[in-house]
C-alpha positions as CSV (number, residue, x, y, z in Angstrom):
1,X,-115.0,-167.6,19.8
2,X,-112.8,-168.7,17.2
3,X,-112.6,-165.1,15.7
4,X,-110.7,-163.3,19.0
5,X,-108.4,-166.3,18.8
6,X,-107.0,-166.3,15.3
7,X,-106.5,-162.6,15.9
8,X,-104.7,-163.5,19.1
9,X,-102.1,-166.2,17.3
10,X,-102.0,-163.9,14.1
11,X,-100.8,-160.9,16.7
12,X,-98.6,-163.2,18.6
13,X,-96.9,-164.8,15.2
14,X,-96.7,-160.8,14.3
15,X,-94.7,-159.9,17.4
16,X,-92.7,-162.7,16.8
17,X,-91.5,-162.3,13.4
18,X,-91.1,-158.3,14.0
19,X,-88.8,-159.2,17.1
20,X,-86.9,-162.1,15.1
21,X,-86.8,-159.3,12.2
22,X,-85.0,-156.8,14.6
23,X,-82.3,-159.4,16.0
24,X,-81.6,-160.7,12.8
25,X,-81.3,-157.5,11.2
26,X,-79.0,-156.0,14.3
27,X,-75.4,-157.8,12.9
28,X,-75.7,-156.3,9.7
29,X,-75.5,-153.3,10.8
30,X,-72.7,-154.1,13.0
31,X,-70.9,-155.8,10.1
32,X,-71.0,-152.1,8.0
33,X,-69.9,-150.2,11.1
34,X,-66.6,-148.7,10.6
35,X,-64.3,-150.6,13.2
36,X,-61.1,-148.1,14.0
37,X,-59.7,-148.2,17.3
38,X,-58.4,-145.2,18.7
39,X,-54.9,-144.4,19.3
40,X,-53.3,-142.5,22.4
41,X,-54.2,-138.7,21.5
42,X,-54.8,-139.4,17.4
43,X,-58.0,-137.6,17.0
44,X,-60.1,-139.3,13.8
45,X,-61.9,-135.9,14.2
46,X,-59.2,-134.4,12.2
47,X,-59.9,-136.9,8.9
48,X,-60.5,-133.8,6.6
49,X,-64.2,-134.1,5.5
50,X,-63.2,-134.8,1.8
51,X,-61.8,-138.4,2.8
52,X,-63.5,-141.1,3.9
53,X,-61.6,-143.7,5.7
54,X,-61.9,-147.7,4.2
55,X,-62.9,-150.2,7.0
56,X,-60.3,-152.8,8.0
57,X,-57.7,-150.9,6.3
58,X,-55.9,-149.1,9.2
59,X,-52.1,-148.8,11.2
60,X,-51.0,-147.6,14.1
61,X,-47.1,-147.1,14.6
62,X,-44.7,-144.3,15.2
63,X,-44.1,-143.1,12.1
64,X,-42.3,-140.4,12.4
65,X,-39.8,-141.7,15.7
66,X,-41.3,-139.7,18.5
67,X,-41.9,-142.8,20.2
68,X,-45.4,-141.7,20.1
69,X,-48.2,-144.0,18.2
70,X,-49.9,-142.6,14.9
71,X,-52.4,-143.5,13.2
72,X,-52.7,-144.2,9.1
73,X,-55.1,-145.8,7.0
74,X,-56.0,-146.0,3.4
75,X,-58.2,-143.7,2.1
76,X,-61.0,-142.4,-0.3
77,X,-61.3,-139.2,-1.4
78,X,-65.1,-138.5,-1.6
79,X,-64.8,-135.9,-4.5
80,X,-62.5,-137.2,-7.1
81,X,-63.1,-141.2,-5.9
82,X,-59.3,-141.8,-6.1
83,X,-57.8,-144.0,-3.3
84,X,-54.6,-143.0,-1.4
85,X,-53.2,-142.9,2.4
86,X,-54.0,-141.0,5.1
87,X,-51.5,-140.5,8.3
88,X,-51.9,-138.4,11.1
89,X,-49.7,-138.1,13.9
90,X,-50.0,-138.4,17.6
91,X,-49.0,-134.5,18.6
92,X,-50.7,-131.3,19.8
93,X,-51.4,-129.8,16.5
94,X,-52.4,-133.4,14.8
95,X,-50.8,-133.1,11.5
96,X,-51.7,-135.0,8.9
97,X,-50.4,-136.1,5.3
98,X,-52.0,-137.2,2.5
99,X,-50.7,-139.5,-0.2
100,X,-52.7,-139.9,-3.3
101,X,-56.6,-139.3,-3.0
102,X,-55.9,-137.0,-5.6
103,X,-52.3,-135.6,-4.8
104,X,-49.2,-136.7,-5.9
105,X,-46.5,-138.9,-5.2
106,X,-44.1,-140.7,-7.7
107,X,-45.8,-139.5,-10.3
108,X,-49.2,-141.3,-9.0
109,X,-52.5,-139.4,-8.2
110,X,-54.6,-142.7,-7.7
111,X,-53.5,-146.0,-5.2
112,X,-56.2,-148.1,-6.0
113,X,-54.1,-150.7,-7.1
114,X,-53.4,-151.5,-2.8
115,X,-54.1,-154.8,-1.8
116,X,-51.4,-155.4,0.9
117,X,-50.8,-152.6,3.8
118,X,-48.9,-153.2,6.6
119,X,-46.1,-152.0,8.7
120,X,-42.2,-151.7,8.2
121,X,-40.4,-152.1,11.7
122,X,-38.3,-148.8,12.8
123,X,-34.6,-149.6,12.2
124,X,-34.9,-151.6,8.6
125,X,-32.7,-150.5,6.1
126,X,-34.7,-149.4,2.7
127,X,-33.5,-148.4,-0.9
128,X,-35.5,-147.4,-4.2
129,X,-35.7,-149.8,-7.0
130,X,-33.0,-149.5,-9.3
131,X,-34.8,-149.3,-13.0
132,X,-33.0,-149.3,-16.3
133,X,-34.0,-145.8,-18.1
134,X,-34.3,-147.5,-21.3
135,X,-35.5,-150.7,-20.8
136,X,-37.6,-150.2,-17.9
137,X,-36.0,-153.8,-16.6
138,X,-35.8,-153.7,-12.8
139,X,-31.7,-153.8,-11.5
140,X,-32.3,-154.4,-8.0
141,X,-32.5,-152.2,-4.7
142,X,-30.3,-148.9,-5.5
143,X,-27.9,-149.2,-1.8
144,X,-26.8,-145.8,-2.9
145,X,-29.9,-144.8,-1.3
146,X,-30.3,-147.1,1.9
147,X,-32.0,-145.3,4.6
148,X,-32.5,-146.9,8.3
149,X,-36.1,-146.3,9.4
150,X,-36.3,-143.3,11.8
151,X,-40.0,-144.7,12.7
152,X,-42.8,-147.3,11.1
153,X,-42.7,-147.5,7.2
154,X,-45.8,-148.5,5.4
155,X,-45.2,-150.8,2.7
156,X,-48.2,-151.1,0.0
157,X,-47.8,-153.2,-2.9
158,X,-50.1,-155.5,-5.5
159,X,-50.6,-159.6,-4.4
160,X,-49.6,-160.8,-7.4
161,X,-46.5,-159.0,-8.5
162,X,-45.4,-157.5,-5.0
163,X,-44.6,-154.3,-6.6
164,X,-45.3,-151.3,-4.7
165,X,-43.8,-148.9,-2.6
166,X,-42.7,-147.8,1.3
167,X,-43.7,-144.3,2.8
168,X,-41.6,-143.2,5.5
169,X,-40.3,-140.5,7.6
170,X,-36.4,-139.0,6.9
171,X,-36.4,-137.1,9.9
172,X,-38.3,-134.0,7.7
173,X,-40.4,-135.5,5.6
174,X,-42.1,-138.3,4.1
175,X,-40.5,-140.1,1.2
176,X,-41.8,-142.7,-1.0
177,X,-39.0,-145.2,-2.6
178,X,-40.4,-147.8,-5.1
179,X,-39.8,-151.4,-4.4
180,X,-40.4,-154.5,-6.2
């Protein structure tokens, strides 16, 4: 008699742990999930199969001024493991630009050094960094080169010294000006 029971509470205590197992194991796998919410007609289908996009790192604006909402996000480039930025706009062909992860822009193939990403409103002036050819020493914003936003910038810089940069549209392209 005692037998069938201890098999009974050892299968019941079994069940139990194997259920509490499950639930407990359930938010984990929610808390690795990539969390990217989908913008208008941006299809994350288009992500060439190279990059990999980095969770909790993503924008949406209009980034180019068509009054229609993009998508960008910082991104890993599975082949060469450099870091850069990824946009791709809300249109019928879905173009997309990529910024470092292994291609250039000022001169950098690499943006692992990103710790802040966020927006630039449309209608901000910009202007490069001024820097002293000899000395390095920054001068200040160059207002030779102010440019009003046509759309979103993205400004990326480091915490600590706030040096970084802006992408953003001219109206042809995509510029990068260094800021500080």
């Amino acid at each position: 008699m005692r037998i069938p029971i201890i098999i009974s509470v050892l299968i019941l205590c079994l069940s139990s742990c194997k259920e509490k197992t499950e639930k407990l194991s359930e938010p984990n796998k929610e808390k690795t999930e990539l969390r990217v919410e989908l913008t208008e007609k941006v299809d994350l289908t288009k992500v060439p199969d190279s990059l990999e996009l980095i969770a909790n790192k993503s924008l949406t604006g209009d980034f180019n001024g068509d009054n229609k909402t993009d998508f960008a996000s910082i991104v890993k480039n599975k082949n060469n493991q450099k870091i850069g930025v990824l946009i791709i706009h809300n249109s019928e062909n879905q173009e997309s630009f990529v910024f470092g992860a292994g291609q250039e822009i000022d001169n950098m193939t690499d943006l692992n050094w990103i710790e802040i990403f966020k927006i630039i409103p449309k209608g901000e002036i910009v202007a490069p960094e001024l820097v002293d050819e000899e000395t390095g020493d920054l001068l200040g914003p160059d207002e030779s080169q102010n440019f009003k936003l046509i759309g979103h910038g993205i400004y990326m810089s480091v915490t600590e010294t706030h040096g970084g940069g802006i992408i953003f549209w001219n109206g042809k392209e995509y510029k990068w000006y260094h800021i500080e």
